[in-house]
N, C-alpha and C positions, 0 to 999 in steps of 0.2 A: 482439501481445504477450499474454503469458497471466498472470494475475491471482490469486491469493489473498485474498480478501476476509476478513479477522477479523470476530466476531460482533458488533460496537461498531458497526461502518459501516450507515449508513443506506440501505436499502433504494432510495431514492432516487440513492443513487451508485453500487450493485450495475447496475438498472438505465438511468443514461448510459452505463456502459460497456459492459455490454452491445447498447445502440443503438451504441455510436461501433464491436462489432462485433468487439468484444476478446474473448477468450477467458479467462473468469471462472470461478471455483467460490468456493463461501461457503465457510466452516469448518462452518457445520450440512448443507450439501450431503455434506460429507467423514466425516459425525458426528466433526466434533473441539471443538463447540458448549461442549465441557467441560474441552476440550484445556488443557495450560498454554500459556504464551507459548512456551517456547524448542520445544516439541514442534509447534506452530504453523509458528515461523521453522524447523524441519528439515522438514519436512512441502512447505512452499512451497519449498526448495531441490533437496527429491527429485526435486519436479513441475518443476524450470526456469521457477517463477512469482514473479511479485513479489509481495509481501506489503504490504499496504495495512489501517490500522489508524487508528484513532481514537488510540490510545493511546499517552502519551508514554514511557511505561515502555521500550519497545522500542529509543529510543536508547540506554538503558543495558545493554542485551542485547546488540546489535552490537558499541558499541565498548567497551565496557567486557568485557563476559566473550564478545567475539567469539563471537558465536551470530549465523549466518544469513547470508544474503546481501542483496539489494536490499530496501528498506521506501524507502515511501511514507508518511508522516504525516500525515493530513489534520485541520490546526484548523480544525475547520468546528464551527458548531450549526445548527440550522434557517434561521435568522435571513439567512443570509450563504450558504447551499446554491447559489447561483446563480452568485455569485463565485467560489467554493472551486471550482466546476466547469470554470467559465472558464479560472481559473488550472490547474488540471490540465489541463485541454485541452492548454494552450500546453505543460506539458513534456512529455507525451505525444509530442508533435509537435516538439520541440525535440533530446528527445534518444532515442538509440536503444533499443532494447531490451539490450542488451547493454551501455548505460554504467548504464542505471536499477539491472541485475541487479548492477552494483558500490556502487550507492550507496544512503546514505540521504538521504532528499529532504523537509523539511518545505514541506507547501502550506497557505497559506492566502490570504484574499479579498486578490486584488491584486498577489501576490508569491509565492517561494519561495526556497528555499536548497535546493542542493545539497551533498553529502559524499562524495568518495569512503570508500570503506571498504579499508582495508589490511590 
């Protein structure tokens, strides 16, 4: 799976996924550290990557003014990094690369929701 990481995300979750082996770029790897959101969400859809973000903003991007394709929302803070990972793990490995690219996915410690996106 290939990855979009926005500039919010903790360095600490750049590199799990990089260990589990995923094929990741930052937004400052891309210079788009200054990017807007929706030029972020076009950006991740040119590359065939899923976009992963701190940021809740970005459900009202998808469905609301349809911008984008797959997002990953992770409510994580330091605190809970270890669960948030956990649970990411499990949909990593639950569902495929090509349902994640339809949907948006809130993760957090213990749980997640899934959305397709229409």
């Amino acid at each position: 799976m290939k990855f979009l990481l926005d500039q919010d995300v903790y360095a600490l979750t750049e590199r799990f996924l990089r260990e589990l082996m995923y094929d990741v770029k930052t937004a400052s790897e891309l210079g788009l550290s200054r990017a807007l959101d929706s030029d972020l969400l076009k950006m991740a859809g040119e590359q065939g990557r899923i976009f992963v973000t701190r940021d809740r903003d970005y459900g009202n991007l998808v469905f609301v003014h349809h911008a984008g394709n797959g997002v990953i929302y992770l409510r994580v803070l330091p605190s809970d990094m270890d669960e948030v990972h956990a649970e990411l793990k499990k949909v990593l490995e639950a569902y495929s690369e090509d349902e994640l690219s339809k949907s948006f996915v809130v993760v957090e410690k213990a749980r997640h929701r899934i959305r397709k996106i229409e």
